[in-house]
C-alpha positions in Angstrom: 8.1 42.1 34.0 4.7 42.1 35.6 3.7 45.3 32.9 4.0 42.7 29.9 0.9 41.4 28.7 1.4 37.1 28.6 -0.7 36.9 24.7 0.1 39.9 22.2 -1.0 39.7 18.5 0.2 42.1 16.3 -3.4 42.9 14.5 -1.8 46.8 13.1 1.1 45.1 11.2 0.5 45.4 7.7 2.2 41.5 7.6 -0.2 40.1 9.6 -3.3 38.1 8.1 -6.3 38.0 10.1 -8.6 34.8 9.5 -11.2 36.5 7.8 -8.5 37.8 4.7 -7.4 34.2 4.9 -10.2 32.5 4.2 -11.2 35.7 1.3 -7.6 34.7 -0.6 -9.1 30.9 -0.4 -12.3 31.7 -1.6 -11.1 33.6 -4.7 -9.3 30.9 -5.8 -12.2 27.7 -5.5 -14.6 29.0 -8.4 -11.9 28.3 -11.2 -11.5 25.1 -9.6 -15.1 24.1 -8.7 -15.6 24.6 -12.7 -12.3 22.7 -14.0 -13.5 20.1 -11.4 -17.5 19.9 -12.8 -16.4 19.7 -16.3 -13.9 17.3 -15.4 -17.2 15.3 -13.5 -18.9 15.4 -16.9 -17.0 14.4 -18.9 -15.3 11.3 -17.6 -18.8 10.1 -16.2 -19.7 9.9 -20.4 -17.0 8.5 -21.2 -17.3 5.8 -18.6 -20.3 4.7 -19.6 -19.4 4.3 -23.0 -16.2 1.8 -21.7 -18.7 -0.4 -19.6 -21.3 -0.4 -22.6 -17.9 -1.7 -25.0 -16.1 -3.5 -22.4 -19.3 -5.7 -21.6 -19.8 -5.6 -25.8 -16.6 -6.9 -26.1 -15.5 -8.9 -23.0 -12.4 -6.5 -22.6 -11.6 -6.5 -18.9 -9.2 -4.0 -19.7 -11.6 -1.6 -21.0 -14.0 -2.9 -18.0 -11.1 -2.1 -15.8 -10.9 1.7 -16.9 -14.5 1.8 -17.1 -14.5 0.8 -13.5 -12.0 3.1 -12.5 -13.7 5.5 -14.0 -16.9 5.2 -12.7 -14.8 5.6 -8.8 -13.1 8.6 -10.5 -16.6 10.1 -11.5 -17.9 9.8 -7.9 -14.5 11.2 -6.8 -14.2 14.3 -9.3 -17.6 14.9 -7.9 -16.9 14.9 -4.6 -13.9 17.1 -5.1 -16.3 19.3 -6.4 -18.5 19.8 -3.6 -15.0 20.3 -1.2 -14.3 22.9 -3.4 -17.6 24.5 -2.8 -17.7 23.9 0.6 -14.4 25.2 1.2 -15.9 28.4 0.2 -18.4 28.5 3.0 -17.1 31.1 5.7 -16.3 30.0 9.2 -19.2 29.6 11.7 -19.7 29.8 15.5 -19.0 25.5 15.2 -15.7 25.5 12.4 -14.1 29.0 13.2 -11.4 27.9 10.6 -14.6 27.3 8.0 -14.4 24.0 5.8 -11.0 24.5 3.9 -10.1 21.3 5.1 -13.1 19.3 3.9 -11.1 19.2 0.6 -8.1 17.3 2.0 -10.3 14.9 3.7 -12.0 14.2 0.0 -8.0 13.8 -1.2 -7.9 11.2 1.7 -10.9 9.6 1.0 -10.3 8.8 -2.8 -7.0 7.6 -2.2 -8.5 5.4 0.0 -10.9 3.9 -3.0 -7.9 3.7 -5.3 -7.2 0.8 -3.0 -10.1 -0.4 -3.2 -10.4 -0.1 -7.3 -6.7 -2.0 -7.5 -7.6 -5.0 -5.6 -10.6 -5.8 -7.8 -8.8 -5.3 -11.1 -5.9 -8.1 -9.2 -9.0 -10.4 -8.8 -10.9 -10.0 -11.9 -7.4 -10.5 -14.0 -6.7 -13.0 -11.6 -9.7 -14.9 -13.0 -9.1 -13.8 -16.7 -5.8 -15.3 -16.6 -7.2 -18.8 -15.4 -9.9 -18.7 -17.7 -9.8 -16.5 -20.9 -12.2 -15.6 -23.3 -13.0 -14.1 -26.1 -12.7 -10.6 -26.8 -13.8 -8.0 -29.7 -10.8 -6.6 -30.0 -12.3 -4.2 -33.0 -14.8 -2.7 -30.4 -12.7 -3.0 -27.9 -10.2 -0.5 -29.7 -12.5 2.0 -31.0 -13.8 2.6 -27.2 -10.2 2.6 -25.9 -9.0 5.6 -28.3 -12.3 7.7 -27.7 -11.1 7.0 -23.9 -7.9 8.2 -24.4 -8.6 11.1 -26.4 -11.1 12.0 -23.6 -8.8 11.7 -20.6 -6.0 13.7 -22.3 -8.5 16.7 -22.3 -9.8 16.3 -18.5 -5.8 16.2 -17.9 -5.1 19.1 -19.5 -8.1 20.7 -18.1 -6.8 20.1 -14.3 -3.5 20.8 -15.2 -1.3 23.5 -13.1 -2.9 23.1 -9.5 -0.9 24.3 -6.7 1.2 21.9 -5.0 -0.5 22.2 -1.8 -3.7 21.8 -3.8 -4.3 18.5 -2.7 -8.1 18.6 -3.5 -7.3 18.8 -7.5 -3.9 16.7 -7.1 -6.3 13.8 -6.2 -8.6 14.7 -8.8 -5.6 14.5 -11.1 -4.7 11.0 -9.4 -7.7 9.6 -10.9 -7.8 10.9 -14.2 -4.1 10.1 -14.5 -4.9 6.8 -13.8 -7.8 6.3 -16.3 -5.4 8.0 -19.2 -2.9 5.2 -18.0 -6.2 2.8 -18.2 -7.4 4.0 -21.8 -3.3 3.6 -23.1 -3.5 0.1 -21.9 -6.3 -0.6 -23.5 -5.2 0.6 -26.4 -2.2 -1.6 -26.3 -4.5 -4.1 -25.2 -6.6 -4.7 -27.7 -3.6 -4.0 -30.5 -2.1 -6.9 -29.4 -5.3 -9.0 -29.0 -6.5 -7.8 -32.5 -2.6 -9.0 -34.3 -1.4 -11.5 -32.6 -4.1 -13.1 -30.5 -3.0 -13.1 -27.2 -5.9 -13.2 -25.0 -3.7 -12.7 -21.7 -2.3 -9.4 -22.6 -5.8 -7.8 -21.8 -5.5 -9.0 -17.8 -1.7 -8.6 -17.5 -1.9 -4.6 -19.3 -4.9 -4.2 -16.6 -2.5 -5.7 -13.6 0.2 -2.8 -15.1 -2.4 -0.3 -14.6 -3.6 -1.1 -11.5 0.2 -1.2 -10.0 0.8 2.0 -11.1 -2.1 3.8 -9.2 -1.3 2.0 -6.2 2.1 3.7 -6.5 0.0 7.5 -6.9 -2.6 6.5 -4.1 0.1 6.1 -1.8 1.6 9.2 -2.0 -1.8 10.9 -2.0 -2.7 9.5 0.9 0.9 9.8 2.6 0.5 13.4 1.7 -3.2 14.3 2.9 -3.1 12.2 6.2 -0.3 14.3 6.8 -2.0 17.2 6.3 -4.9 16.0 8.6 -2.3 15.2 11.3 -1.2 18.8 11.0 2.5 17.9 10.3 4.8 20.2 8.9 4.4 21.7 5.2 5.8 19.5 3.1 8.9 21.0 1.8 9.5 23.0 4.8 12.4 22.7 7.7 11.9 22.9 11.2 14.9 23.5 12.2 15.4 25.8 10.0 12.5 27.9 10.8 13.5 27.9 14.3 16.7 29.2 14.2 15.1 32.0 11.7 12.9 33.0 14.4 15.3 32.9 17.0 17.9 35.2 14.9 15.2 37.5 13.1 15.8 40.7 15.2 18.0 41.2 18.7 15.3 42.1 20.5 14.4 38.4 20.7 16.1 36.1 23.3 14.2 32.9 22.8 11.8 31.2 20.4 9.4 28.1 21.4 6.7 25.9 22.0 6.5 26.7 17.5 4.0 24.7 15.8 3.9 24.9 11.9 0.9 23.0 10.0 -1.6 23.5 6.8 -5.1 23.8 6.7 -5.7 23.4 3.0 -4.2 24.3 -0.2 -1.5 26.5 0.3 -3.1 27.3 4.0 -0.1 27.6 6.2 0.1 28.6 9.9 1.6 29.0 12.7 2.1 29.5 16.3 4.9 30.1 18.9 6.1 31.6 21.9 8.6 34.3 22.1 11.1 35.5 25.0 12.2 39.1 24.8 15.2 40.8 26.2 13.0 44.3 26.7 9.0 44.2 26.8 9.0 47.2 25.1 10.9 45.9 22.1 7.3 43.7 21.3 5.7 45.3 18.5 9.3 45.6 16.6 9.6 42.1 17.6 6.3 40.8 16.1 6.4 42.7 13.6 9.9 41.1 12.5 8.3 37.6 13.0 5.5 38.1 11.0 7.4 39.9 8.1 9.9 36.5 7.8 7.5 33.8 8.1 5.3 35.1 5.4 8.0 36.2 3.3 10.5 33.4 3.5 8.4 30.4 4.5 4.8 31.5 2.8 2.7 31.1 6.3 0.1 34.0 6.7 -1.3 33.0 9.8 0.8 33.6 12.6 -0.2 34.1 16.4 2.6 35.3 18.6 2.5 35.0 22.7 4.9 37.0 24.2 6.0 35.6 27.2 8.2 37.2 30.3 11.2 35.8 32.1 9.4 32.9 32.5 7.6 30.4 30.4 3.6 30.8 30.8 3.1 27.0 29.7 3.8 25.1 32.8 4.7 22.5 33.1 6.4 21.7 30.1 8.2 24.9 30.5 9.8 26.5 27.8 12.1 23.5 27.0 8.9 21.8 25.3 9.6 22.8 21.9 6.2 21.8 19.7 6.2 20.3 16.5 3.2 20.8 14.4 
């Protein structure tokens, strides 16, 4: 088996994606976003000023509570904005995968000051609920509907990212959560305004903020498992494995498989292969890459073909690798 070479990539198969085509399909998609994404910016940073300006006016914390959350969602809609532009810079001699990941690590970051945004609405209705005031509830209204009205068209605007798009799904975190805001408000200051319950305003802003905990966690569940390179969400090992292992005769072994995600829809892969007949390689990788971008959506693939024996000592080729 000596005549085998121990690393074979299959660079003339029309199913397999070099790096540089990757990062081109990427690329063509971030300019639609990068604008969806700056509009989005614009928009809610107007809007928040005008719910501090009435929320102070008025002595709403609920509209003080979306204005707040809006003001973290304006500095994170613009920092999903510049990972969307910096995912379109190519790879360099330092990142030779270029900065597709910087936008998951924005998704991870503004889950991270949802948090942050949840426990200082629990404090300041904390302290409403001890000591109430008085509260416009006419202004207070009027702000909360232009709100609303607002938030409905940066949703809308966002609306049908990828699922793996986990740069504008938390983008869409936070504007969720200041449309859920802006409703509360509403209700808020309805119920203020006819019946003159003053608590309503810090228990609606308590609702609120125990919904977006609820959205942060998954966001962050979902983009620190991206940065941990786990597997795809919605994809089976096991089932990938024994894929591989029955894709074509010519292959008596799969392992040492690692499956992960770079960015938005950015799957890859890696894995070693055992073949009955060296000669049977290019038919074999040819095969693997045809099924794993066909059936499981992963694009970048790099095969090792190994002889008799395992070339990964000393794990040997019992390690199987999860990625």
């Amino acid at each position: 088996m000596s005549n085998v070479h121990p690393c074979k990539h299959d660079h003339s198969s029309p199913h397999a994606v070099d790096a540089r085509d990757h990062r081109h399909d990427h690329s063509a998609h971030a300019d639609p976003r990068g604008r969806k994404l700056l509009l989005a910016f614009a928009l809610t940073t107007i809007t928040m000023l005008a719910e501090v300006i009435g929320g102070l006016w008025s002595g709403s914390l609920a509209l003080l509570t979306d204005g707040g959350h809006m003001m973290v969602d304006a500095l994170a809609l613009l920092m999903a904005y510049v990972g969307a532009r910096l995912a379109l810079r190519p790879a360099d001699a330092r990142r030779s995968y270029g900065y597709g990941r910087m936008e998951v690590l924005v998704g991870f970051v503004n889950a991270i000051s949802q948090f942050v945004l949840v426990g200082w609405v629990a404090w300041e209705a904390t302290q409403r609920l001890l000591h109430p005031g008085e509260i416009l509830s006419g202004m207070m209204l009027a702000v909360a509907i232009i709100g609303l009205l607002v938030n409905v068209l940066v949703l809308r605007s966002l609306h049908g990212h990828s699922h793996d798009d986990v740069n504008l799904a938390s983008a869409s975190l936070h504007v969720l959560g200041d449309l859920l805001g802006s409703v509360a408000a509403v209700l808020a200051a309805l119920v203020v305004r006819w019946l003159g319950w003053l608590w309503a305003d810090p228990v609606l802003s308590l609702l609120v903020a125990v919904l977006i905990l609820g959205s942060a966690w998954q966001l962050l569940r979902r983009s620190a498992h991206i940065l941990l390179e786990g597997v795809p969400d919605g994809m089976d090992w096991t089932e990938l494995e024994a894929a591989l292992n029955g894709v074509d005769p010519a292959i008596s072994g799969v392992h040492h498989l690692h499956v992960w995600q770079l960015a938005s829809g950015s799957r890859m892969a890696t894995l070693h292969a055992e073949l009955h007949d060296p000669a049977d390689a290019a038919q074999a990788l040819r095969a693997i890459n045809r099924l794993l971008q066909e059936r499981f959506g992963i694009q970048h693939v790099t095969v090792q073909i190994d002889p008799e024996d395992c070339l990964d000592p000393p794990r040997g080729c019992a390690g199987h690798g999860h990625g």
